[in-house]
N, C-alpha and C positions, 0 to 999 in steps of 0.2 A: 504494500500500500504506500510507504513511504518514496519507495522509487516510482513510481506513477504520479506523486505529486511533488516528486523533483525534476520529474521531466516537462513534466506541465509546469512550472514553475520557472523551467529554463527555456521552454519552448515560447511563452508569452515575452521570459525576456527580450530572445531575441529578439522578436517579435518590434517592440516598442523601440528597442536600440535601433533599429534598423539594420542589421546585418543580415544580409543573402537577399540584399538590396528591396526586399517588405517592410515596408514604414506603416504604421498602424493608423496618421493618417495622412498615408498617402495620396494626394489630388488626380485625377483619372486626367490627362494628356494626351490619351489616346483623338479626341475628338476637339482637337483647336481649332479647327477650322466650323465650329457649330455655334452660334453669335443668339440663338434663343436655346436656351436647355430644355423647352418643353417640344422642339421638335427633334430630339435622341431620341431612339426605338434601338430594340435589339432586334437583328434580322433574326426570326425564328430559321432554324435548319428546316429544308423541304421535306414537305410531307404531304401527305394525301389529308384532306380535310371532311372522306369522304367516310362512312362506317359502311360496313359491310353486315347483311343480317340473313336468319334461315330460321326459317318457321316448320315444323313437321307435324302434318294434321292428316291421321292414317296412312296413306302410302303419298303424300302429296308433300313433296317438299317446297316453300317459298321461298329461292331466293331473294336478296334483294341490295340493295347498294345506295345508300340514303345521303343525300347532299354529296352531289358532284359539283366539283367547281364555278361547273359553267351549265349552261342547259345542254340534255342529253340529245342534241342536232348531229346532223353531216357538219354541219359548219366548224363543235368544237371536236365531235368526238367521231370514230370509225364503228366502236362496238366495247361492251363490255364483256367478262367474263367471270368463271366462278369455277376453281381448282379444289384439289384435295390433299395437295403436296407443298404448297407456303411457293413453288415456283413459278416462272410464268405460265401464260396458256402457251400449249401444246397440243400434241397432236392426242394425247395419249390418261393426259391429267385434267383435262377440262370437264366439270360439268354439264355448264350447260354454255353456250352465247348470246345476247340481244345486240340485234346491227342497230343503229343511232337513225332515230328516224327524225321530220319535222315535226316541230310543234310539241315533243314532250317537255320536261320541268326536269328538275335535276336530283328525281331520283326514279330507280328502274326496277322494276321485279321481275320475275320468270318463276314458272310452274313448272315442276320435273315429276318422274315417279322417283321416289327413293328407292326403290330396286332396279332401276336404271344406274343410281351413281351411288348407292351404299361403297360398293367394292371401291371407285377410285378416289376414296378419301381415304387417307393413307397417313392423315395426323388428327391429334383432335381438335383441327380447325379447320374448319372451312375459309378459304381467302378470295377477294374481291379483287378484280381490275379492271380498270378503265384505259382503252385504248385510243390514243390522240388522235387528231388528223392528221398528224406526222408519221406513225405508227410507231411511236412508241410507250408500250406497255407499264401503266403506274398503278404500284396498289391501293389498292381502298380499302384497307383493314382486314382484320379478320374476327370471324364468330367462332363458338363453341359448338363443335359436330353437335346437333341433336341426336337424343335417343329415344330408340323408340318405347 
């Protein structure tokens, strides 16, 4: 116990003294060129903002993929999809596909039988993706396999 609060004891020192050049309070420099502080943001790391979900009601599975970025058109997207393996669509690991039509909203469902895709879920997730106009491949979360 004593050695645990001699090291915390010298770890805050350093701390204050400034050496291994951490100053306790040290002024952020990173951002001199920002003249209002209420316009700083941290860029969040890219992600999908979309959730992925799967509903099981007797042999009927619901996919689905809830707030996509953009509306589910040709214009942003090509198609979504829904795997069993956390990797992208394939030939071999896809559920099911919905192609991007006009005039939907930005989120997409599909109807499957669960004895069609029991076998290629392969984790206990089922995973979500949405495929750009570009074509490439971004996930949108992933759900808890249901059971039956």
């Amino acid at each position: 116990m004593f050695k645990k609060l001699a090291v915390g004891a010298l770890s805050i020192g350093i701390m204050f003294a400034g050496a291994g050049n951490t100053y306790a309070a040290e002024s952020n420099n990173l951002n001199k060129n920002i003249k209002d502080p209420s316009t700083f943001y941290i860029k969040p790391v890219a992600q999908s903002i979309a959730n992925t979900t799967a509903y099981l009601s007797g042999n009927t599975l619901t996919l689905g993929i809830i707030g996509l970025g953009n509306p589910f058109t040709p214009t942003n997207y090509q198609q979504v999809a829904w795997t069993g393996d956390g990797s992208e669509p394939g030939n071999n690991n896809v559920l099911a596909y919905v192609d991007a039509k006009a005039g939907n909203g930005k989120d997409v469902s599909k109807d499957v039988a669960w004895s069609t895709v029991e076998s290629k879920i392969k984790t206990d997730y089922i995973y979500g993706w949405a495929k750009s106009k570009s074509g490439t491949w971004y996930g949108a979360g992933k759900t808890p396999k249901p059971s039956k």
